[in-house]
C-alpha positions as CSV (number, residue, x, y, z in Angstrom):
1,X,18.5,-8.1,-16.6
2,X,21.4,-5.9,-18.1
3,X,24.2,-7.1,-20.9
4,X,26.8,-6.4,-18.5
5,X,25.9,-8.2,-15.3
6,X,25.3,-12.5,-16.3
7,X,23.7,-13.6,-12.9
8,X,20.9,-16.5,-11.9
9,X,18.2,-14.7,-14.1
10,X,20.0,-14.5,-17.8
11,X,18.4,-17.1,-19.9
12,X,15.3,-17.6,-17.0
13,X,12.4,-19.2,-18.8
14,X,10.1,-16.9,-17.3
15,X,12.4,-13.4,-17.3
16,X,9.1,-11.8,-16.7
17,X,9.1,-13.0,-13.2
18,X,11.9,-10.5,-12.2
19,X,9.0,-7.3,-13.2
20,X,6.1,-8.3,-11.5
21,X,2.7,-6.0,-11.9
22,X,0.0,-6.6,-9.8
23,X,-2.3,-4.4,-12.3
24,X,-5.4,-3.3,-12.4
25,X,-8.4,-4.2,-10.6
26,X,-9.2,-5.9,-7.2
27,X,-6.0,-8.6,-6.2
28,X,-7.3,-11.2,-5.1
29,X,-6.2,-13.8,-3.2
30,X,-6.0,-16.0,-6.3
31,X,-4.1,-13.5,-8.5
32,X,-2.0,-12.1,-5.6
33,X,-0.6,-15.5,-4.5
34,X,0.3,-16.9,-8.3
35,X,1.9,-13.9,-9.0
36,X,3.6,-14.0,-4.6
37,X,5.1,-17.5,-5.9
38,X,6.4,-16.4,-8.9
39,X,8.3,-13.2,-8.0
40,X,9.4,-15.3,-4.7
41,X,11.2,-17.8,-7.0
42,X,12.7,-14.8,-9.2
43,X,13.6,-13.1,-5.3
44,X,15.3,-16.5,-4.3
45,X,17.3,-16.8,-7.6
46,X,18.6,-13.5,-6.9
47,X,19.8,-13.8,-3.1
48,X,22.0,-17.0,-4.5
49,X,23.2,-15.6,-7.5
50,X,27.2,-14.0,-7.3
51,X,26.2,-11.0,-9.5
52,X,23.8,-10.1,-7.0
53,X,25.3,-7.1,-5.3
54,X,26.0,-5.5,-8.6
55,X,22.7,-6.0,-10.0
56,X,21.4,-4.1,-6.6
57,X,23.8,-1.1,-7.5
58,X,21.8,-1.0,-11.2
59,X,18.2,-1.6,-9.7
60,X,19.0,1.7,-7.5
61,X,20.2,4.1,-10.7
62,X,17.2,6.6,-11.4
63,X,16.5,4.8,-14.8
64,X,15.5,1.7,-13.0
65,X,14.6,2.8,-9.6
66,X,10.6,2.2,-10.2
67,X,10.8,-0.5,-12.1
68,X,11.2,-5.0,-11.4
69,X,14.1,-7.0,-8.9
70,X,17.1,-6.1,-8.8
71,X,19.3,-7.8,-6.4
72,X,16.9,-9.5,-4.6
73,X,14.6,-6.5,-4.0
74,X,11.1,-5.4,-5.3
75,X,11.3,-1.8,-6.6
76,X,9.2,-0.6,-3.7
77,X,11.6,-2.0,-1.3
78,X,14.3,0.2,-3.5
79,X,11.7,3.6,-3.8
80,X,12.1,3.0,0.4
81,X,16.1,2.5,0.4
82,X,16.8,6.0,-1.9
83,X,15.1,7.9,0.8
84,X,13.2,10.2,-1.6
85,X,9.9,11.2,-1.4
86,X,7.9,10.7,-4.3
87,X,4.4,11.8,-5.7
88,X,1.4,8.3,-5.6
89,X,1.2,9.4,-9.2
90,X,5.0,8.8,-10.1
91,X,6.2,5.7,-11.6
92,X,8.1,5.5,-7.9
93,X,4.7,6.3,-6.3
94,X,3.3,3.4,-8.0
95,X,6.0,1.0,-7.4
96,X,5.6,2.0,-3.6
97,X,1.7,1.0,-4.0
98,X,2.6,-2.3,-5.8
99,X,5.3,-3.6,-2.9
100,X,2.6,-2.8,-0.2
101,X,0.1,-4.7,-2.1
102,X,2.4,-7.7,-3.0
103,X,5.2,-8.3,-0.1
104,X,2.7,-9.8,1.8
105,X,2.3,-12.4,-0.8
106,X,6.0,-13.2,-1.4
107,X,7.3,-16.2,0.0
108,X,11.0,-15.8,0.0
């Protein structure tokens, strides 16, 4: 994730499992529950890790607010914890979209 903080994901053989992107197009069931898996594992490896608490301090910084897991939390579940209000078209707005279309598919 960050230099500073060495938790469950450094070294990860898929460290693209802590920024998931549902993308473009229709999610289908198919799509939606690979990607549900993957991001779960990535979730799970968080909620044991000791540097876990820490890495939820940096997800929350403005810089990385919209954007993968930090501590155990998609960056939709984040957008919701700052309180802010945000426009659809924001990277925040987006990142709201993207939890409400993958949470249900995360098995955690």
């Amino acid at each position: 994730m960050i230099s500073q903080i060495i938790g469950n994901c450094t070294g990860d053989s898929n460290p693209d499992a802590w920024f998931p992107d549902i993308g473009r197009g229709m999610p289908t069931p198919i799509r939606m529950t690979a990607l549900g898996e993957e991001t779960g594992r990535a979730i799970a490896l968080c909620n044991s890790c000791p540097k876990q608490e820490e890495c939820l301090d940096e997800g929350m910084k403005p810089e990385n607010l919209a954007f993968g897991i930090w501590g155990g939390m998609l960056a939709g579940e984040r957008v919701i914890m700052s309180g802010q209000r945000f426009n659809k078209l924001s990277d925040e707005g987006r990142a709201l979209i993207s939890y409400r279309a993958l949470k249900p598919w995360v098995k955690e």
